[in-house]
C-alpha positions in Angstrom: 2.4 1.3 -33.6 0.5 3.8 -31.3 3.6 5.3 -29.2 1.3 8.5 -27.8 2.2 8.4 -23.9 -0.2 8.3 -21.3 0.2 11.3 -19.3 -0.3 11.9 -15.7 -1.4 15.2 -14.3 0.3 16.1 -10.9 -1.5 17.9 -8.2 1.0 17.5 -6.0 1.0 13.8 -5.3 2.5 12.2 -3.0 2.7 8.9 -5.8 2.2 10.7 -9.1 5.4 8.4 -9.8 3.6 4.9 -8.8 1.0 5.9 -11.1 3.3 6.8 -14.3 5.0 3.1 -13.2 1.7 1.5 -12.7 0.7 3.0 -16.1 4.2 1.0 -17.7 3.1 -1.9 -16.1 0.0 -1.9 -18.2 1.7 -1.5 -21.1 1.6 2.0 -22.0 5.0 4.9 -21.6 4.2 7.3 -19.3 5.2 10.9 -18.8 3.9 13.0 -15.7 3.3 16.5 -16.2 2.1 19.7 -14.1 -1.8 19.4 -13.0 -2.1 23.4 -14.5 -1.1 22.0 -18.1 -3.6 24.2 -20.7 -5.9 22.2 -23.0 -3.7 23.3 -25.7 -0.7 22.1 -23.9 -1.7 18.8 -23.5 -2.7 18.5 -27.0 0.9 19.3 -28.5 1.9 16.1 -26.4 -0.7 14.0 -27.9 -1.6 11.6 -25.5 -3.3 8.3 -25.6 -5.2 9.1 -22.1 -4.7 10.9 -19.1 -4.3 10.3 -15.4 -5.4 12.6 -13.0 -3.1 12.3 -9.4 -4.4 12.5 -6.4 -2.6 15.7 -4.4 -3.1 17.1 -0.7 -5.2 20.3 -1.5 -9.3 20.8 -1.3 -10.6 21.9 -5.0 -12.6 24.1 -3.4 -10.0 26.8 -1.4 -8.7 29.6 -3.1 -5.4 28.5 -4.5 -5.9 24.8 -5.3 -4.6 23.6 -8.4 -6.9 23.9 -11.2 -8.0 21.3 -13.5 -8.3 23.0 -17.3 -11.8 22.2 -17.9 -11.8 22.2 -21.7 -9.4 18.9 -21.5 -12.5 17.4 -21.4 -13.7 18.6 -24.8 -10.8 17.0 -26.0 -12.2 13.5 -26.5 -8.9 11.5 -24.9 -10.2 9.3 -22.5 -9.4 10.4 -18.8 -8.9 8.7 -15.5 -9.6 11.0 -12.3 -7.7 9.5 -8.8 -8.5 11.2 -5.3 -7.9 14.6 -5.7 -8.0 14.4 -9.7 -11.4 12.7 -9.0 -12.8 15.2 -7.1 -11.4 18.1 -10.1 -13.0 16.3 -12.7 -16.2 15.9 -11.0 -16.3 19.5 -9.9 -15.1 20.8 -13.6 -17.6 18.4 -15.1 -20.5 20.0 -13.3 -20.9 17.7 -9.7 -20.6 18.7 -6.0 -17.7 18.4 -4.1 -17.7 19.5 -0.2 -16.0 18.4 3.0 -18.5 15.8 4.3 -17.0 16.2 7.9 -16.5 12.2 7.6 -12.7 11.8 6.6 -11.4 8.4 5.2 -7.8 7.8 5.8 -5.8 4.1 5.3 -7.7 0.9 4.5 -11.2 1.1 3.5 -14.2 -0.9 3.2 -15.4 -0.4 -0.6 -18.7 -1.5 -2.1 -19.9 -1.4 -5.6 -23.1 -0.2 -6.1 -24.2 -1.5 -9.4 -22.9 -5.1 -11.4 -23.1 -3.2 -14.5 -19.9 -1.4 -13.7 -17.4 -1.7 -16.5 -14.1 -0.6 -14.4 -15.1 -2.6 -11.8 -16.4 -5.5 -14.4 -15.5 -9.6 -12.8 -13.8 -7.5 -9.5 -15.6 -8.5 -6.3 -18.6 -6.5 -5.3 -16.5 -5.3 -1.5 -13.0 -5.4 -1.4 -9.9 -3.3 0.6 -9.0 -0.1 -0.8 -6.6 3.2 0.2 -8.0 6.1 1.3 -6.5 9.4 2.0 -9.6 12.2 1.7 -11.3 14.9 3.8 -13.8 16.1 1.1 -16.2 13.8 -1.3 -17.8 13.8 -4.5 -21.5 14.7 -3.3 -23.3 14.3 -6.6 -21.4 13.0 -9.8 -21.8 14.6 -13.2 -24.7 14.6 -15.2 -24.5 11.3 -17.3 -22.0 9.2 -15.0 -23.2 6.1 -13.4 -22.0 6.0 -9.8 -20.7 2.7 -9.3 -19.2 2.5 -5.8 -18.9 3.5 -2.1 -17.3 3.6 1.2 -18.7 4.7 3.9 -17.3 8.4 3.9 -17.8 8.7 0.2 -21.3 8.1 -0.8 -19.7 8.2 -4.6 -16.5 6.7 -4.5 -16.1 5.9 -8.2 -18.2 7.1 -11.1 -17.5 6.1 -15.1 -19.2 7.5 -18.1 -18.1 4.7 -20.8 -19.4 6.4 -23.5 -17.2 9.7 -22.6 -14.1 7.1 -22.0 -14.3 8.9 -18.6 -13.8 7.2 -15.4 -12.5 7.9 -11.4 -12.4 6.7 -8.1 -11.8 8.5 -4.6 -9.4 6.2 -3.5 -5.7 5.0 -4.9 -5.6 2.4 -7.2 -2.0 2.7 -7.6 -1.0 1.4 -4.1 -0.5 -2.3 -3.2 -3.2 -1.6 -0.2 -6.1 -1.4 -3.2 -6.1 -5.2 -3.9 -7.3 -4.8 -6.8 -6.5 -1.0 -8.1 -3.7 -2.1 -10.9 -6.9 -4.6 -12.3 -9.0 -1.2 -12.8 -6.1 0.7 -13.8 -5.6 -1.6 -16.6 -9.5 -2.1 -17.4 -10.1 1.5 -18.2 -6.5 1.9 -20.2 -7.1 -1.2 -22.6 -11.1 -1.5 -22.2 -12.5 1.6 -21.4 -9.8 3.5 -23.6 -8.9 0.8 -26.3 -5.5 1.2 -25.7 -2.5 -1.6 -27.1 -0.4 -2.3 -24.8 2.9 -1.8 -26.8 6.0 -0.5 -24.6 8.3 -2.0 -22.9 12.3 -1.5 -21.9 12.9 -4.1 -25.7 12.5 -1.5 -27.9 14.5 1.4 -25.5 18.4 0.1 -26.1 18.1 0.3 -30.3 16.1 3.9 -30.6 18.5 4.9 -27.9 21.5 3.5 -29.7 20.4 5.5 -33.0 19.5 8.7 -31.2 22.9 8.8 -29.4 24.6 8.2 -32.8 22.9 11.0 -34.1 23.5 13.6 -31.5 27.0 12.5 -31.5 28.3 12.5 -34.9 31.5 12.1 -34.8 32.4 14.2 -31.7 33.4 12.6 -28.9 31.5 11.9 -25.3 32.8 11.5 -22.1 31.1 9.7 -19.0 31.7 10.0 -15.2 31.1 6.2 -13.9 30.7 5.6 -10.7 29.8 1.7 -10.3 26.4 1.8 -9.7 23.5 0.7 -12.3 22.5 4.1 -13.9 26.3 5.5 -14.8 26.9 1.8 -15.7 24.1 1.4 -18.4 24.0 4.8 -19.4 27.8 4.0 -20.9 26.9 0.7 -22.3 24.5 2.2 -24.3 26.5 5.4 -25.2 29.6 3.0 -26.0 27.5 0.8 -28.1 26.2 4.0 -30.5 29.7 5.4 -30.4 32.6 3.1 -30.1 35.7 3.9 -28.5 34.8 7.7 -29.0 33.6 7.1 -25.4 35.8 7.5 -22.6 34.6 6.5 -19.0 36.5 8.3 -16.3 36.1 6.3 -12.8 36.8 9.1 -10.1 38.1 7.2 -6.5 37.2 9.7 -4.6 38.1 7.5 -1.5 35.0 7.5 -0.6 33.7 4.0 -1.7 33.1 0.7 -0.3 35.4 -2.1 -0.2 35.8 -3.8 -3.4 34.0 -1.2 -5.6 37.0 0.2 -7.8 38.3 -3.7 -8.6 34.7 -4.1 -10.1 34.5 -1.4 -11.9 37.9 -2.1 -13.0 37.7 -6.1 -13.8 34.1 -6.4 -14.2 32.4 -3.8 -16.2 35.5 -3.0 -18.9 35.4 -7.1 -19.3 31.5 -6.9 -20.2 31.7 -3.6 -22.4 35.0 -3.1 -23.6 34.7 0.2 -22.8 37.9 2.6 -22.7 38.5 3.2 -18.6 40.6 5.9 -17.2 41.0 6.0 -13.5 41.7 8.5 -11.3 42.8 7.8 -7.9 42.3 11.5 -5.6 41.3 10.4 -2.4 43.8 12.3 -0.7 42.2 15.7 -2.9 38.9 15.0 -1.6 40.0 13.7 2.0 41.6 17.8 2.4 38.5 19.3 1.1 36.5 17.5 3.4 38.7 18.0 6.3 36.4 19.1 9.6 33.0 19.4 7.6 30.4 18.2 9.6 27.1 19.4 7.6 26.0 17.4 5.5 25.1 19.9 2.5 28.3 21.1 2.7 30.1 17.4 2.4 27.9 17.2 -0.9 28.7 20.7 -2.1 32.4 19.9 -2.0 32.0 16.4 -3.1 30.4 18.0 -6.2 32.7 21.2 -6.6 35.9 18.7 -6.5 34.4 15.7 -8.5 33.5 18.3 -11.6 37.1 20.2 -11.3 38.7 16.0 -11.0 36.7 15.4 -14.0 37.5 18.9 -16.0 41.1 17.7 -15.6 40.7 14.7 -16.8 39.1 15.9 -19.8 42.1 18.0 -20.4 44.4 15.0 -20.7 42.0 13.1 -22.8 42.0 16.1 -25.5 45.7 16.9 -25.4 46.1 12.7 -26.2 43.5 12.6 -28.8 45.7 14.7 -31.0 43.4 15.4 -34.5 40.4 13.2 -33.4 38.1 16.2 -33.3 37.2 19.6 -31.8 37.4 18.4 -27.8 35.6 16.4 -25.8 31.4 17.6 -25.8 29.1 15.5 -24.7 28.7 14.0 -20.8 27.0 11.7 -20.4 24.9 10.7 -16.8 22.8 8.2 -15.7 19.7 10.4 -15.1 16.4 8.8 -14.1 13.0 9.6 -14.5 12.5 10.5 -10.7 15.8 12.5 -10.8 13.9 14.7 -14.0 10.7 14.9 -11.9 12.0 15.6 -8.6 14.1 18.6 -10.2 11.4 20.2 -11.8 11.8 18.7 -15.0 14.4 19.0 -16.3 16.1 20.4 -19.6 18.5 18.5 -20.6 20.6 20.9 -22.3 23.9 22.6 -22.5 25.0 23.0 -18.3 24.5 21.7 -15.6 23.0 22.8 -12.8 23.0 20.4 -9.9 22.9 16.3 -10.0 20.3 14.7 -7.7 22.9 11.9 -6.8 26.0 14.5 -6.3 24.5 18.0 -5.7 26.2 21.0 -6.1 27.7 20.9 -9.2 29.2 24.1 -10.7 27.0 26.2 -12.9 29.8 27.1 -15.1 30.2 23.6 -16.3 29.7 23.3 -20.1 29.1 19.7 -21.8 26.2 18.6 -23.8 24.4 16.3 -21.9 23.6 12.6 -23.2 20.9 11.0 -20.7 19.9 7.8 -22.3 17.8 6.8 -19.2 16.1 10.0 -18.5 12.5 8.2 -19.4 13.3 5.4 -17.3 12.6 3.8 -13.5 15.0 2.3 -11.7 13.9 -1.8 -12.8 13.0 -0.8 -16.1 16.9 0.2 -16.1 17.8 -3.1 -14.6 16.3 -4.7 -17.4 17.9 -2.6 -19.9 21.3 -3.7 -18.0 20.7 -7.2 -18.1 20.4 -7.0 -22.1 23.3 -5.3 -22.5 24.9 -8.0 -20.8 26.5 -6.3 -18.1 27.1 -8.0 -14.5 24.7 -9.3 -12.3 26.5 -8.0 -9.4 26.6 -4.3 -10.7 23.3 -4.2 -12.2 21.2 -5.7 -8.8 24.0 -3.4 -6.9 21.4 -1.2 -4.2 21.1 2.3 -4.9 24.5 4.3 -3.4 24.6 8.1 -3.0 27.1 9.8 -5.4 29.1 11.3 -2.4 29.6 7.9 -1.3 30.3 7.1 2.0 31.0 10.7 3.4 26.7 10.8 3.8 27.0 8.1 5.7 29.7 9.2 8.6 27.7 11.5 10.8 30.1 13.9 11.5 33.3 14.7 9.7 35.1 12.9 7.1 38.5 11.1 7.6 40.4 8.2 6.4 39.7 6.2 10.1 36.3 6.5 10.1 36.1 5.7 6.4 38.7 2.4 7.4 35.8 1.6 9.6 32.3 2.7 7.8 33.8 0.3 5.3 34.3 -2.4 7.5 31.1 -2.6 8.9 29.7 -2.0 5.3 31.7 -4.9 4.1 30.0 -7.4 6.6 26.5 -6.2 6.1 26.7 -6.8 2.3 28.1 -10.3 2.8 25.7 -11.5 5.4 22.9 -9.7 2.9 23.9 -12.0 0.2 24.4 -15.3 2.2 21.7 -14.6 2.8 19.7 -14.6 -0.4 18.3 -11.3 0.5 20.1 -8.9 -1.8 17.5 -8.5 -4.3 14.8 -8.7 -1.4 15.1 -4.9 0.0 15.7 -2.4 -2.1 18.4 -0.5 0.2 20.8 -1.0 3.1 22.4 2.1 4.5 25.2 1.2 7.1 25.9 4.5 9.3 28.5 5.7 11.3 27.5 7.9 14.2 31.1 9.4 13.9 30.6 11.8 17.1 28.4 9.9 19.5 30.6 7.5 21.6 28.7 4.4 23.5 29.8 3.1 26.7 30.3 -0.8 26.5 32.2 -3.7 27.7 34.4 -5.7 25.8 37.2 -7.8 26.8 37.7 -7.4 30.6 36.9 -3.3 30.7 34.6 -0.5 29.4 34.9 0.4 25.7 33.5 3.7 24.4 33.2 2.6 20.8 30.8 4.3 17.9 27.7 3.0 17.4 26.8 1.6 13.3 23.0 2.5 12.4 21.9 -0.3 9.9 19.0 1.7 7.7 17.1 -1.9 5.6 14.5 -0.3 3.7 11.9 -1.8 1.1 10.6 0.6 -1.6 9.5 0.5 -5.2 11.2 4.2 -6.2 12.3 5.5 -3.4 9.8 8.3 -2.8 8.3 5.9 -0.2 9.6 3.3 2.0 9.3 0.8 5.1 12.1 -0.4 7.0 12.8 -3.9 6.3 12.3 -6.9 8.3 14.8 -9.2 8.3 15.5 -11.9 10.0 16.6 -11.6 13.3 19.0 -14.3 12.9 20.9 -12.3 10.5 20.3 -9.3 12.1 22.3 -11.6 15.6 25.2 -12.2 12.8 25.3 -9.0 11.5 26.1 -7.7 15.0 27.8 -10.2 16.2 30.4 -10.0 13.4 30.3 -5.8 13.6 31.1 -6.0 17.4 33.7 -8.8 17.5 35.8 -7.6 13.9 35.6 -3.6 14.2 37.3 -2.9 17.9 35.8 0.8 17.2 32.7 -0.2 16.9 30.8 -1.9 20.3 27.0 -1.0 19.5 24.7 -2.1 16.5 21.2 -0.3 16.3 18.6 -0.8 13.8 16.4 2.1 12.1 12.7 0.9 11.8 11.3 4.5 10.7 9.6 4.7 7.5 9.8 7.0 4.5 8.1 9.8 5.7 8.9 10.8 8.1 12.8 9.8 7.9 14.4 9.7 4.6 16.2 6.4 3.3 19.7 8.1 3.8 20.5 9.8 7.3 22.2 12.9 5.7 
């Protein structure tokens, strides 16, 4: 089986992600990699074909990423998007200039021949997303232009021979009707590619890769009750046995019900070996008074890793002779979490974790990231075939600090009392609702230090307002707030209002991703 990946050159894209995910849903793994990479660099990763991302820069100003030229002497079939388009037409010998007409959101696009082959049984004008200043004036000697819009006389050129293709617009957005239809035409047509992965084959080369880095030490894995911790040791415990030991830190900080699922659900579908450790009260006096937000995660972090360092302690001093300590960690990483950190090692220590930030740099454990190649639904799926609940694996993404990112202002155990009980009546209309798997997050936020004048009963209440934050989103580097039904939304507050005395206002965030980010802190 061909396994060579498909990489994706980053310019800078605001959706080099979608791409690498649109790429999997073809059929092909994906890796992204930095739009500088050397023609020599991209041959030692052997790739099937290559991407090229869009990105915000002009490839004409001094300074804009630069497209290695000789990758096209390479003979691996390339695929040039927006900005990438506009590279490989400049490096391949066209024009590119700012045509003073830009093109920004839907766009008209009409192809300009019917002998296209990436645009082969597609209709001849059709929607597509545009986001461009500058325009491929005159394509490269030997490509046949094969579409336009009307600020980009060529808006997609291929030379089939070459197994080189591109388009000014993004194909990888749901706004280009039909962009994952050319995606896949030039991967499986134009580049006579099989499509071959899939998350099947993951959990097995996983299992025997794991078993193999571990030998017979011993690993031990920080679960927190959301879907990545939660597969990552399903996986780890199926290589390795009861040589894993999950350490479930209540940090105080969760939502209602949480710790009982961890508890009953996941050790009854794994049969994993579960220590908890209860330190709210630890984490409660380190956050005492902080109000910024960056420094609620840096102590969140500081006093999760010391929690966990302890608790590594007393595993080794019970283990008696089973080995030489405790070695390996392992963490649900994800594929945005290794992109969005520059890449990511994966070796001996740890520098900071994109879901709990601020880790200490001291900290020494071999890492074991089983899902470090992996999007969020392609780890879904792995959950669901390792059998573990429905409930944990469709949970919606939760920050590692937990609740204390969602009090704004500082932390304490009455705010937390009621965070959680507005929290807990969100969730439950959600799924009443049928509309748990329908959004992809629902941040409820405590404004702890604003106060809202209201009535209830027969005088004036100044209670705290709850922000609900219902977002849609594919990865989470983009989203839209959510529309739900404004019956719910009635229940929702309705319920908030009447069952939490603190609480006498309800407001609902409908700012996308940019400009606001999904969480508020």
């Amino acid at each position: 089986m061909d396994k060579r990946p498909v990489l994706v050159l980053d310019f800078g894209a605001q959706y080099a992600q979608l791409i690498a995910r649109r790429v999997r849903e073809v059929g092909r793994f994906s890796e992204i990699v930095p739009g500088n990479a050397t023609a020599a660099e991209i041959t030692a990763r052997n790739p099937a074909a290559i991407v090229l991302s869009g990105g915000p820069a002009s490839v004409y100003e001094v300074g804009a990423p630069q497209l290695d030229p000789e990758i096209f002497e390479l003979q691996i079939p390339v695929f040039g998007i927006c900005y990438g388009f506009q590279a490989m037409a400049q490096a391949l010998g066209g024009d590119v200039a700012q045509t003073g007409s830009r093109e920004y959101g839907a766009t008209d696009f009409q192809a300009t021949t019917t002998s296209s082959r990436i645009l082969a049984e597609l209709p001849s004008e059709q929607q597509v997303w545009m986001s461009h200043g500058d325009a491929v004036e005159r394509a490269p000697a030997g490509f046949l232009v094969v579409g336009s819009t009307p600020g980009a006389p060529v808006a997609a050129f291929e030379n089939v021979e070459r197994q080189l293709a591109g388009v000014q617009f993004h194909p990888e957005v749901v706004h280009t009707r039909h962009g994952q239809t050319m995606l896949r035409t030039f991967l499986l047509d134009i580049a006579g590619l099989e499509p071959n992965w899939t998350t099947d084959g993951i959990i097995q080369t996983q299992i025997e890769e794991i078993a193999q880095q571990v030998g017979e030490g011993q690993a031990i894995c920080g679960l927190s009750g959301g879907v990545d911790s939660a597969v990552a040791a399903a996986m780890v415990q199926r290589a390795i046995g009861d040589r894993l030991t999950c350490v479930f830190v209540d940090h105080g900080l969760l939502r209602a019900g949480e710790r009982e699922q961890v508890e009953r659900d996941f050790v009854a579908a794994t049969g994993v070996r579960l220590v908890t450790v209860d330190a709210a009260d630890r984490f409660l006096a380190a956050l005492a008074g902080v109000s910024d937000p960056e420094q609620k995660r840096k102590i969140i972090g500081r006093e999760f890793i010391r929690v966990f360092e302890s608790a590594e302690a007393e595993l080794i001093a019970e283990s008696g002779d089973r080995g030489d300590g405790i070695r390996f960690l392992v963490q649900g990483t994800l594929y945005p979490d290794v992109v969005e950190s520059g890449g990511g090692s994966g070796t001996a220590n740890i520098k900071s974790h994109h879901n709990v930030g601020g880790l200490p740099e001291d900290l020494e454990f071999e890492l074991i990231e089983p899902l470090r190649t992996l999007f969020k639904d392609e780890v879904r799926d792995v959950g669901e075939q390792l059998g573990l609940p429905a409930e944990m694996v469709w949970r919606h993404p939760f920050p590692g600090p937990g609740l204390a990112i969602r009090i704004v202002g500082a932390v304490d155990a009455d705010r937390l009392r009621i965070l959680r009980a507005a929290d807990a009546i969100v969730r439950a209309e959600l799924s009443d609702a049928g509309l748990d798997r329908d959004i992809w997050q629902l941040p409820v936020v405590l404004l702890a230090d604003v106060r809202s004048v209201g009535v209830q009963g027969d005088g004036r209440s100044y209670g705290h307002p709850i922000v609900l934050r219902p977002v849609t989103s594919e990865d989470a580097m983009t989203a839209d707030w959510a529309r739900l039904p404004n019956d719910l939304l009635a229940r929702v507050s309705s319920r908030i209002t009447n069952e939490v005395p603190e609480v006498n206002r309800v407001v609902l965030d409908i700012t996308s991703k940019p400009p606001g980010t999904i969480e508020w802190e």
